[in-house]
N, C-alpha and C positions, 0 to 999 in steps of 0.2 A: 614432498608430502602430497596427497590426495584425495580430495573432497568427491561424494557423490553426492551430489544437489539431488532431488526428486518434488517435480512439482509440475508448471506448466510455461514453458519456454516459448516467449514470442517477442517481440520488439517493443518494447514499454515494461513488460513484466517484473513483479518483483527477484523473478528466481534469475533470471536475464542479469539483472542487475547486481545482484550477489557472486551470480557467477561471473562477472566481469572484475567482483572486486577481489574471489578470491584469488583470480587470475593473475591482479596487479601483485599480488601480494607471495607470488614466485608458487603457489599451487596450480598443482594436476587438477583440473576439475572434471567429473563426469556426469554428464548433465541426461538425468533420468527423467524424461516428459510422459509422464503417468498419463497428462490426456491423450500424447498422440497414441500411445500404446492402447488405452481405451477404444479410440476410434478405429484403431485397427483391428479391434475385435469382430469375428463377423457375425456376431451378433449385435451390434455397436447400434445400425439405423432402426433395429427393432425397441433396444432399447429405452430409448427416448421416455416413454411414459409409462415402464413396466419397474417396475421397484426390484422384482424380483430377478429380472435380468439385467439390470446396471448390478446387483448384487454381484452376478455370477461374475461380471467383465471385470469388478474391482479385485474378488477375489483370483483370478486369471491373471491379471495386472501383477498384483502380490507377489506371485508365483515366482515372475517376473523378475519385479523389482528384487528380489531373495535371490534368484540367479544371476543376476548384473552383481548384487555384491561377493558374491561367492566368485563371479570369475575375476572380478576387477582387484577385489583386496584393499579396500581403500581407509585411509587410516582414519577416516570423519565422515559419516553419515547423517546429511543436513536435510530433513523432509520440512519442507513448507505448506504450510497450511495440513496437507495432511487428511483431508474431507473423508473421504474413501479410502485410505491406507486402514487395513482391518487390522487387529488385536495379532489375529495368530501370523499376519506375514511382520510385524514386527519383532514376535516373538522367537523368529525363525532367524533373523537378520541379527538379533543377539548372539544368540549360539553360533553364530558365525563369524560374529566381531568381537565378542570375546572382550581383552579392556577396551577396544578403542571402542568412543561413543556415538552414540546414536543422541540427535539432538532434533526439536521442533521451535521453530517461530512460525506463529499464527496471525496472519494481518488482521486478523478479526478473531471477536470474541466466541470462544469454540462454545459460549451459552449465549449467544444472540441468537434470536429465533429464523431467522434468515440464514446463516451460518451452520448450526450445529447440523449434528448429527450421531446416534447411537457408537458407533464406530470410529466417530472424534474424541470421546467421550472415554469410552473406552481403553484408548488409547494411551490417554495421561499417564498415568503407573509405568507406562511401559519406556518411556523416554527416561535416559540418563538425566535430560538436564533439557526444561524449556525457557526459553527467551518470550519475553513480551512487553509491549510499546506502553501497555497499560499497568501503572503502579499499581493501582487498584484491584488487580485480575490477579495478582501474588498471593495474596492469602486464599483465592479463590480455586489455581490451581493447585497449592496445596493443600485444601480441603477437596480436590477431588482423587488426591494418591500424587500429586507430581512431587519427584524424589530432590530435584533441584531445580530453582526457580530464579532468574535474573531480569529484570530491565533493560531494555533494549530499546532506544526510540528509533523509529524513524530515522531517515535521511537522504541523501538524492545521488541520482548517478550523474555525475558530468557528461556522460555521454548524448543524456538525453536532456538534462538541465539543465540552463548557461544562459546568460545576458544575450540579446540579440537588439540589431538597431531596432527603434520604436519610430514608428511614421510620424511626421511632425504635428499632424491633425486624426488624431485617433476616432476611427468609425463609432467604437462602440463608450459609455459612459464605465461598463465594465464588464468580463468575462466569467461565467462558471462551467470549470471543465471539469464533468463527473457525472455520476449513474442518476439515474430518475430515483429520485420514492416524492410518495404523495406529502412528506413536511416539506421537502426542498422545492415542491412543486406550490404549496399555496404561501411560504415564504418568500418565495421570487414572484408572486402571480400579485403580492401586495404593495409592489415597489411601484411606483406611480410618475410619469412623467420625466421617463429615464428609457434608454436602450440601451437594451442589456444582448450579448450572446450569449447563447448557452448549447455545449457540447457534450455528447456522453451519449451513451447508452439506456433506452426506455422511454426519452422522453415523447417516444408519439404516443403516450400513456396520457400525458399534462390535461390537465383541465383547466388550471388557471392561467398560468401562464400567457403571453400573445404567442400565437402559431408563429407570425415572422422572428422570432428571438432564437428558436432552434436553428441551429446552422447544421449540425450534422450529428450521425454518431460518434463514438470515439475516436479521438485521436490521440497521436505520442508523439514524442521527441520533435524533431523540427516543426511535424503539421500542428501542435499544440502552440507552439512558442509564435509561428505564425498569428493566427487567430489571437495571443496574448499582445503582440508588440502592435495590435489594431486597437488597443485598450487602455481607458485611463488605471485603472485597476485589477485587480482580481477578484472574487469573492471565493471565499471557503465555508463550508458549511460542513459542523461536523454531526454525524448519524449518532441518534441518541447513545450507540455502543462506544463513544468517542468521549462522550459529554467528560467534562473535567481535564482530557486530556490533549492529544491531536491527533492526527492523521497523518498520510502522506505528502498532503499538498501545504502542509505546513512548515515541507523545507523546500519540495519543489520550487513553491512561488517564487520565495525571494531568490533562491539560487537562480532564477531567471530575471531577477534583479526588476521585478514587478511591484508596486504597494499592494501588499497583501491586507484584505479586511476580514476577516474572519469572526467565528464565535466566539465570544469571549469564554475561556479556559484557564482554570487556575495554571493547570501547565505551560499553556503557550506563551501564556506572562512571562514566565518564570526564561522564556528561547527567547523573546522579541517585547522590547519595552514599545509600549501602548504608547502613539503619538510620536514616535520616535522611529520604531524597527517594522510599527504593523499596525493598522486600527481593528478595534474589536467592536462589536455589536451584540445585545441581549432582545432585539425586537428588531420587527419590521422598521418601524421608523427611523431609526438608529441608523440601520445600515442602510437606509435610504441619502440619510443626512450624511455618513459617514464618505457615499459613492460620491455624493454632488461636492464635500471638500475636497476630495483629493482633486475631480477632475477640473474644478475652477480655480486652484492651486496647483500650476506645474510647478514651479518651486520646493514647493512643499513634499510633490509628490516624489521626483528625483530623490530630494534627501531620503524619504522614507526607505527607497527603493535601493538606494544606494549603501544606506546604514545595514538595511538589513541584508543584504547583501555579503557586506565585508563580515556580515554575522554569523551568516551559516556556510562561511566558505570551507569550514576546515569537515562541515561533518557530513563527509562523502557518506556514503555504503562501505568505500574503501577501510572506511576507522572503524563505520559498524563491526565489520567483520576482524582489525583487528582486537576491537574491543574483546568480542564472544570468543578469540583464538585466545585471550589472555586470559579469558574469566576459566575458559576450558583447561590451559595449562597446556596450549599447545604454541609452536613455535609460528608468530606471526609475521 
């Protein structure tokens, strides 16, 4: 059997890591990187700030991706995320695929304002069948035409996941590894009489925050886990598009067998018992209070790390993916 992933391929990435599972799971994968083919555009560096020319390069891209599947033939068509994939090159990829399907998961809310886009939007009606992390987003995209709608959470790739030794005197009281915005920025700028690091992407944006707490931009896989096993904790912080449910690093953490503290979420309750598998916080002070137990309890913290650990061992990417192969009615 044979999947064509389309999305953005790099080391950390989620299409990375799907295709790594469809791989375990004895599929052909053909891995369509819509951004490198964007950048190959030569119109690509003009780009940048002209709406009407990223227009032209996605519809080019399309073109594209409609010819990868016309020569390749492939029995599963998996776009992720999907930003710039336009109405008429998926309309064109149907007539081409005929029963096999065409399917979307979106890490993000295709109506969060940071996220959407006309041409994500549009798009909905046109997928056989979309997958999403967010219960809540179901009636949502079937109020926007989507024809079949399923649940899908989250989960981690071992590749890039995994328990590593922890140094016996950890540098930092806790880590945050993720993208700047300005709530995560005066949420961690409120923590007081704590060192914290924190990794990711924008943060030379911060206002609050102390300047010495940024250690870098982003990282993945081992340079992440590094910077973690210097830590009595983790922190997670989910983007108001999350609120109620989780995110990513809601399996990463423990699969790195870290105590995870995170925002408290009716979902993540529901993956990690509070006090046991993971501490939650609803304010600043909370997770102030919550950083200073774990790290003057190494006892305490092991167990957490450890419970939750044996907790999300089973829910690779690998299961994600034969999950959506079973809900599909495809051989996983």
């Amino acid at each position: 059997m044979k999947v064509l992933i389309s999305g953005s391929f790099w080391h950390g990435s989620l299409e990375e890591s799907y295709a790594r599972a469809f791989e375990s799971l004895g599929w052909n994968v053909i891995r369509f990187d819509w951004e490198e083919f964007a950048r190959a555009h030569p119109l690509a560096k003009m780009a940048f700030a002209d709406k009407i020319l990223r227009s032209k390069i996605a519809d080019r891209v399309g073109k594209w991706f409609v010819a990868t599947i016309q020569d390749s033939k492939p029995d599963l068509v998996f776009v992720v995320k999907g930003k710039t994939v336009g109405a008429n090159a998926l309309e064109e990829a149907k007539k081409i695929l005929g029963d096999r399907l065409l399917i979307n998961f979106n890490p993000d809310s295709p109506w969060d304002r940071a996220n959407r886009s006309q041409r994500l939007l549009e798009s909905i009606p046109i997928y056989d069948t979309h997958f999403t992390w967010n219960k809540n987003l179901i009636p949502v995209f079937h109020s926007a035409g989507g024809k079949a709608v399923h649940y899908l959470p989250f989960g981690y790739d071992p590749t890039l996941h995994y328990p590593t030794e922890r140094i016996a005197t950890p540098h930092y009281d806790a880590t945050f590894v993720g993208t700047y915005s300005e709530e995560r920025d005066q949420l961690l700028g409120r923590l007081k009489n704590l060192n914290i690091a924190i990794v990711g992407n924008g943060w030379e944006r911060a206002r609050s925050v102390p300047e010495k707490w940024i250690l870098s931009k982003a990282v993945y896989g081992k340079d992440a886990l590094t910077i973690l096993a210097q830590s009595n904790s983790a922190i997670n912080i989910l983007r108001p598009q999350n609120t109620g449910s989780h995110n990513m690093r809601t399996f990463e953490i423990p699969a790195a067998a870290i105590p995870m503290i995170s925002t408290r979420s009716e979902e993540q309750l529901q993956w990690f018992k509070e006090g046991q598998e993971a501490e939650y916080y609803t304010s600043a002070e909370e997770l102030s209070e919550k950083i200073e137990a774990i790290r003057d309890d190494a006892d305490r913290a092991r167990l957490i790390a450890q419970n939750a650990y044996e907790r999300v061992r089973e829910e690779t990417y690998e299961k994600r993916a034969r999950t959506m192969l079973n809900i599909l009615g495809l051989k996983g």
